[in-house]
C-alpha positions in Angstrom: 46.1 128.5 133.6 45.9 126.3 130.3 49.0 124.0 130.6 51.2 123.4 133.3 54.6 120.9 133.2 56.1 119.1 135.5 58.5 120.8 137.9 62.0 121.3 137.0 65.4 122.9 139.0 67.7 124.9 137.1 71.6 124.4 137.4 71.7 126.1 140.8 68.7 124.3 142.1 66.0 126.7 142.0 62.5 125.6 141.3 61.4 126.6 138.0 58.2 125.7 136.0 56.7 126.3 132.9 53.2 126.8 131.9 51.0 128.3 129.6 48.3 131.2 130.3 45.2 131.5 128.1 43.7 135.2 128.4 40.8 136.0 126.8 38.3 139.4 126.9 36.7 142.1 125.4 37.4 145.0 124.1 36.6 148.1 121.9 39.0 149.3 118.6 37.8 151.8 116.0 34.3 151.5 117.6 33.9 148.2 117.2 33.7 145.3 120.1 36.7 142.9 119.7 37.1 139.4 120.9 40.6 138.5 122.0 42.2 135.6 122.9 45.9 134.7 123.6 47.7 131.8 124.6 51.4 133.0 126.4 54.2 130.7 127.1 55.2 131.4 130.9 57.8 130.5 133.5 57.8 131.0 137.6 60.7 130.2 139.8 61.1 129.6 143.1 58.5 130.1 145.6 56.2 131.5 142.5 56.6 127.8 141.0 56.6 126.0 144.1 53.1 127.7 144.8 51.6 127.5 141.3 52.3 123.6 140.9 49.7 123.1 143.1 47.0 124.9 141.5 44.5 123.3 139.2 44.4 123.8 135.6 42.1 125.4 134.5 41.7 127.9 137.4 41.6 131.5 136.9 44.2 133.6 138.3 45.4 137.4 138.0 49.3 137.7 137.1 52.0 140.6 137.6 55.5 140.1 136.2 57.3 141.1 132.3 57.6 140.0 128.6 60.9 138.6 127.6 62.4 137.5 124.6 62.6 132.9 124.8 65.7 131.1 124.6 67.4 132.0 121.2 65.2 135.4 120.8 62.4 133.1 119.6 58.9 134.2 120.5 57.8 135.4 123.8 57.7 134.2 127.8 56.0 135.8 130.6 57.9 136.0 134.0 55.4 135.5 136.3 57.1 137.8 139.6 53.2 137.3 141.5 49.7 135.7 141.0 46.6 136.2 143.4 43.0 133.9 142.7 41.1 136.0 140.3 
């Protein structure tokens, strides 16, 4: 976890926070090692939220959830559905 805000509610009062995810790793294309390295724009609500606002930055977790489009179809935000200490 790179970046994490401050917590908000939506409209109907469910937790909601946003955060940013930094993966990084290696792997191989056309025979050759590759670095990559990603920063993702997420978003947890509810329980998920509650439970990552009390994590530290910079600690390393394993994520399940999808790939949406942002508000106004621009760029991309992961939906973090579950997270377990990596």
């Amino acid at each position: 976890m790179a970046e994490l805000e401050s917590m908000r509610y939506t409209p109907a009062g469910l937790p909601a926070l946003n955060l940013g995810l930094e993966h990084a790793s290696q792997v191989e294309e056309a025979g050759q090692a590759r670095q990559v390295k990603v920063t993702v724009k997420a978003v947890a609500f509810g329980a998920q939220a509650e439970r990552l606002a009390r994590q530290a930055v910079g600690s390393q977790w394993r994520f399940k959830g999808f790939l949406a489009s942002g508000r106004n179809g621009k760029g991309v935000v992961f939906h973090i559905q579950d997270f377990t200490q990596d």
